[in-house]
MIDOSE-1310 file (N, C-alpha, C; in nm, 2 decimals, decimal comma, always signed):
residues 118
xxxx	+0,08/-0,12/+0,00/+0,00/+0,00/+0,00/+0,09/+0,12/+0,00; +0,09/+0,21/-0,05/+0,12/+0,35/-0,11/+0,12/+0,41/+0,07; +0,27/+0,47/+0,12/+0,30/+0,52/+0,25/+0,30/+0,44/+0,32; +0,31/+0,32/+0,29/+0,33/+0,17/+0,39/+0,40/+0,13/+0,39
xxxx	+0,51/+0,11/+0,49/+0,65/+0,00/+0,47/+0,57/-0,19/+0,51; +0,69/-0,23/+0,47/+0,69/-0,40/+0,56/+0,65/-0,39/+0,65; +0,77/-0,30/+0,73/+0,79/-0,28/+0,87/+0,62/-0,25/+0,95; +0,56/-0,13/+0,92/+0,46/-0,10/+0,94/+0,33/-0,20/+0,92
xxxx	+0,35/-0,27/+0,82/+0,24/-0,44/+0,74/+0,25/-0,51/+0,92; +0,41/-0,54/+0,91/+0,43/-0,66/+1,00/+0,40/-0,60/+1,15; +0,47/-0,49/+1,22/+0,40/-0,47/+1,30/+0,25/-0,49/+1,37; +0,19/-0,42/+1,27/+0,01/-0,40/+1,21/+0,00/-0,56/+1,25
xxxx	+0,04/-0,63/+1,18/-0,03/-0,76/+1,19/+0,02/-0,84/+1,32; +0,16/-0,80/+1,40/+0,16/-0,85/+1,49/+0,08/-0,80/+1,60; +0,05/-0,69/+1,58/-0,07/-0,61/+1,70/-0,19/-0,72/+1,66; -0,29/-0,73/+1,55/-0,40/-0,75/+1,55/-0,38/-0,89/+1,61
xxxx	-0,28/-0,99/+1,57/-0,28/-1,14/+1,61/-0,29/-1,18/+1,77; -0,14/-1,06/+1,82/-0,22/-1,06/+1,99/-0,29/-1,04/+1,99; -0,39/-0,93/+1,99/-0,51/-0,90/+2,01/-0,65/-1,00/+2,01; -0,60/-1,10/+1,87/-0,70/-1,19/+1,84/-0,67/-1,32/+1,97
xxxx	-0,52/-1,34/+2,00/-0,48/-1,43/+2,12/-0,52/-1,40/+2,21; -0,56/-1,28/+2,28/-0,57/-1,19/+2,43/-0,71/-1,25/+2,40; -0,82/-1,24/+2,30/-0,99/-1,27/+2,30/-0,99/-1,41/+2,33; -0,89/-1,49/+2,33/-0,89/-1,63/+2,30/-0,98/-1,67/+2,18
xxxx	-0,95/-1,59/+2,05/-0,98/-1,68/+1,92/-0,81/-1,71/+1,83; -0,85/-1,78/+1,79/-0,72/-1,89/+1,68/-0,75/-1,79/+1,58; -0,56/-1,81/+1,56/-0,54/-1,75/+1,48/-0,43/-1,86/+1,35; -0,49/-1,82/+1,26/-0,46/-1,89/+1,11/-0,32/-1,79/+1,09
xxxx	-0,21/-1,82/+1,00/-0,15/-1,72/+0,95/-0,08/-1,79/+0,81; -0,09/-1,75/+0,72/-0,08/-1,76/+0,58/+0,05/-1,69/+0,49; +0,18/-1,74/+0,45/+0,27/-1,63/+0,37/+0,25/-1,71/+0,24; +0,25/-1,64/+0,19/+0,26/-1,66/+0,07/+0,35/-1,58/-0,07
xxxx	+0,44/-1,66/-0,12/+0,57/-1,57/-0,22/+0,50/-1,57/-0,34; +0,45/-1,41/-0,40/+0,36/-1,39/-0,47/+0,47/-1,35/-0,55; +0,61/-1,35/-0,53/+0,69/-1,34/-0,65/+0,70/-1,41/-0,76; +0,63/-1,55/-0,71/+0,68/-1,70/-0,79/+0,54/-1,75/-0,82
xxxx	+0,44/-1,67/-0,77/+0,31/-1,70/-0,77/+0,23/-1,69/-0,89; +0,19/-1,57/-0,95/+0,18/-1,56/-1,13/+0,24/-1,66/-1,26; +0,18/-1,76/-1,21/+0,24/-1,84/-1,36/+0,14/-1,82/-1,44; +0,19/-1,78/-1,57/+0,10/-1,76/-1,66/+0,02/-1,89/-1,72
xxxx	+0,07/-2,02/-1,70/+0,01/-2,11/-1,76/-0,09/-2,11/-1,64; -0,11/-2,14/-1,54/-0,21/-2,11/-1,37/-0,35/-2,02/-1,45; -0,25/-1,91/-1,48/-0,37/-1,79/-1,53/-0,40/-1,78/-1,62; -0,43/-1,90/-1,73/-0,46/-1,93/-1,87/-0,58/-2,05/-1,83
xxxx	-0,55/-2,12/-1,73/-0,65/-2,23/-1,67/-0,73/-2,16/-1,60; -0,70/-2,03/-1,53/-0,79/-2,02/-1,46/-0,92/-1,89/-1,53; -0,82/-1,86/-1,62/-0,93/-1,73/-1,72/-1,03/-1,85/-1,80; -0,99/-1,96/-1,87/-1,05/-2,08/-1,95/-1,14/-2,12/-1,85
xxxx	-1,16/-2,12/-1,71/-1,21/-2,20/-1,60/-1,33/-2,06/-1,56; -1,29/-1,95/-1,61/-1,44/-1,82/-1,61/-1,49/-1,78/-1,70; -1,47/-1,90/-1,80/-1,52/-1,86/-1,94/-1,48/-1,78/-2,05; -1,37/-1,73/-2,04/-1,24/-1,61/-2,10/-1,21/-1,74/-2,22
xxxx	-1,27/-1,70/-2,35/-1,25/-1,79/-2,46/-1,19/-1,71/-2,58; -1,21/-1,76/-2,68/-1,20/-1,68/-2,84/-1,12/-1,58/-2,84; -1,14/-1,46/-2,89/-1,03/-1,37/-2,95/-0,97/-1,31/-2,82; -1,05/-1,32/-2,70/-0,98/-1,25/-2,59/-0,87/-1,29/-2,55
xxxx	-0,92/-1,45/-2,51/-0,83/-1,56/-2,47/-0,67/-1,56/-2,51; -0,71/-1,55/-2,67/-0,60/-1,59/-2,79/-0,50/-1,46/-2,74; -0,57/-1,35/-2,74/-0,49/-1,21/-2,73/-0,39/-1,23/-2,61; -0,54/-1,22/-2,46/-0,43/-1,27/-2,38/-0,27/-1,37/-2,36
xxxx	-0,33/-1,45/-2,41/-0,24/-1,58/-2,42/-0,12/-1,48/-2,48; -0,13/-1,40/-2,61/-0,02/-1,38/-2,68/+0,07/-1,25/-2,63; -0,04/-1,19/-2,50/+0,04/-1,11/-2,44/+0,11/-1,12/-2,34; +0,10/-1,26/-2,29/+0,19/-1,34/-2,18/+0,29/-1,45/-2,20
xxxx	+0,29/-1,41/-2,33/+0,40/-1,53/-2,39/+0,46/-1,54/-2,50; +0,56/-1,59/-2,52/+0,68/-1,53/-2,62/+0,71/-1,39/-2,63; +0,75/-1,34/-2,50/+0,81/-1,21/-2,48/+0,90/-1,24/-2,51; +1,01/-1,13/-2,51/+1,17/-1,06/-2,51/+1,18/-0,99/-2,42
xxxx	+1,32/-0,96/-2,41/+1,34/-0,85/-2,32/+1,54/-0,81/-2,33; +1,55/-0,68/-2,31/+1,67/-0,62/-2,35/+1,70/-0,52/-2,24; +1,83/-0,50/-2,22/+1,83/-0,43/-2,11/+1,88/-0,33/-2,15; +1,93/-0,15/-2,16/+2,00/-0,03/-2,22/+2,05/+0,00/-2,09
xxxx	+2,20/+0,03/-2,14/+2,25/+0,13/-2,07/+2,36/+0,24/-2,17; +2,26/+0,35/-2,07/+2,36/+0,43/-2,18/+2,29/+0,43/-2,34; +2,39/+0,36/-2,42/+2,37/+0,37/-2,55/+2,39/+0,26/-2,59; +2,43/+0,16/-2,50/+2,47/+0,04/-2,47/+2,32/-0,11/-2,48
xxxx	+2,31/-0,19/-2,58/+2,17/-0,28/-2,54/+2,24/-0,41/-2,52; +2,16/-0,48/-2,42/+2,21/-0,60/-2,37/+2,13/-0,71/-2,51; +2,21/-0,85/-2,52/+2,06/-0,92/-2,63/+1,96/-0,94/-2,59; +1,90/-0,97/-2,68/+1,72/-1,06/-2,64/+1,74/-1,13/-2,56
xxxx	+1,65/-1,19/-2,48/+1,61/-1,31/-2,35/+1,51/-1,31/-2,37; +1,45/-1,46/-2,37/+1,31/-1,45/-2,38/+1,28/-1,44/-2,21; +1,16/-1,37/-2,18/+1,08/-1,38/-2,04/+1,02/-1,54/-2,00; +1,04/-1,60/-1,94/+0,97/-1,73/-1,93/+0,87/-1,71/-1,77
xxxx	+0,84/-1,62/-1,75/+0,72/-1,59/-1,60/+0,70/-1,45/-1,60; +0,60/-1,42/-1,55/+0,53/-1,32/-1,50/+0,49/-1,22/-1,59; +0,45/-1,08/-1,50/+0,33/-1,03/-1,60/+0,42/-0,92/-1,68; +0,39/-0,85/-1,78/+0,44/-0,68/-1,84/+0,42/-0,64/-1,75
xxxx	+0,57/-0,58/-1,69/+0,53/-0,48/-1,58/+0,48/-0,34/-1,65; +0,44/-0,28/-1,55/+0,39/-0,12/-1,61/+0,26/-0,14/-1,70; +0,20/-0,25/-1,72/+0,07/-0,24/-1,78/-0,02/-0,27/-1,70; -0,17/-0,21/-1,76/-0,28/-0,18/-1,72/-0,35/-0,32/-1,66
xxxx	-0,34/-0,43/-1,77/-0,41/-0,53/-1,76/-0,33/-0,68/-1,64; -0,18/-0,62/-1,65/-0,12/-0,69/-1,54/-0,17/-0,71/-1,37; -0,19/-0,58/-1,35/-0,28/-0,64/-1,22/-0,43/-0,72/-1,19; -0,47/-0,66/-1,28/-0,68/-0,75/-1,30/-0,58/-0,89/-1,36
xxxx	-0,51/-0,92/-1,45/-0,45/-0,96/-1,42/-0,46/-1,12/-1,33; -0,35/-1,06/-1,24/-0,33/-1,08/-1,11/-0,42/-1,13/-1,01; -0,51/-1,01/-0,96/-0,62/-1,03/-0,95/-0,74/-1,15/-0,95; -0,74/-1,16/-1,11/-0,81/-1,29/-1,12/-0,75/-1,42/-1,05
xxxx	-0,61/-1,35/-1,14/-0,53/-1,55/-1,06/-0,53/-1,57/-0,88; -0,53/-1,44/-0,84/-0,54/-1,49/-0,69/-0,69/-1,48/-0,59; -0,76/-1,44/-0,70/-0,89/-1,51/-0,68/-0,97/-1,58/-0,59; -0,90/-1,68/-0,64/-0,94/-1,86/-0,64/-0,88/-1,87/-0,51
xxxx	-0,77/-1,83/-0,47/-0,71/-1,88/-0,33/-0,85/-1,81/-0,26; -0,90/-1,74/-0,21/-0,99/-1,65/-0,14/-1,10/-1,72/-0,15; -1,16/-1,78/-0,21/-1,29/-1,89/-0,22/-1,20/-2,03/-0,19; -1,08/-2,06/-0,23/-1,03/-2,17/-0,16/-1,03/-2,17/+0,04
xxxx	-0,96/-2,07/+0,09/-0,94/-2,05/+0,22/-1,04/-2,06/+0,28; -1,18/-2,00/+0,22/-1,34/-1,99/+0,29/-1,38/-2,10/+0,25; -1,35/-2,20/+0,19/-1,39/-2,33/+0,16/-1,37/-2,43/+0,25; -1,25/-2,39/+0,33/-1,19/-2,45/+0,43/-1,23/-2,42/+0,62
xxxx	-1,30/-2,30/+0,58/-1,34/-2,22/+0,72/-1,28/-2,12/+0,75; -1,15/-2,05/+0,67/-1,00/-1,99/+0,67/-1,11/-1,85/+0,63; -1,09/-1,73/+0,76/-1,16/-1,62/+0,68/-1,02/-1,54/+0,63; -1,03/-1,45/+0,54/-0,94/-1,36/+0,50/-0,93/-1,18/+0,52
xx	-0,88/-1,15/+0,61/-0,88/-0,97/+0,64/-0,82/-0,88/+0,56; -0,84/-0,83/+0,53/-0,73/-0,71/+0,41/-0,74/-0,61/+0,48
């Protein structure tokens, strides 16, 4: 969040967990590395699995795969690499995105009895 550190997240959250311990209710705690989390093949099954078909689909698909990427310095360009994970940064559609793909965890957790706080 925008004027938020870690620091400030993790504190935050170690307050509310005592807090939930001092009431005597259980507390769940969940990490998850959303670095490694975005596989585009994940978010091709799961757009296919909301009905995301035909030319959208196809588009999508072609915007998440068989990238390149080059690096400049200076005047200076590094070669092609292809991308093999994650989204265009700096685009619009990367986080809805996102989004969608983490979704599914949030109806998974309340599937299980697991509520989720933001």
């Amino acid at each position: 969040m925008k004027g938020r550190s870690t620091c400030t997240n993790l504190l935050e959250s170690v307050n509310d967990w005592t807090l939930y311990l001092q009431d005597k209710h259980q507390v769940v705690i969940v990490y998850i590395d959303f670095r490694k989390a975005f596989d585009v093949v994940k978010l091709f099954a799961v757009l296919h699995s909301y009905g995301i078909r035909g030319n959208l689909f196809t588009w999508l698909c072609n915007l998440f795969t068989g990238r390149t990427h080059c690096t400049k310095v200076g005047t200076k360009f590094s070669d092609f690499l292809a991308l093999i994970s994650g989204d265009v940064q700096g685009s619009v559609i990367g986080p809805v995105m996102f989004l969608i793909f983490i979704n599914e965890l949030v109806w998974l957790l309340d599937k299980y009895g697991v509520s989720t706080v933001c």
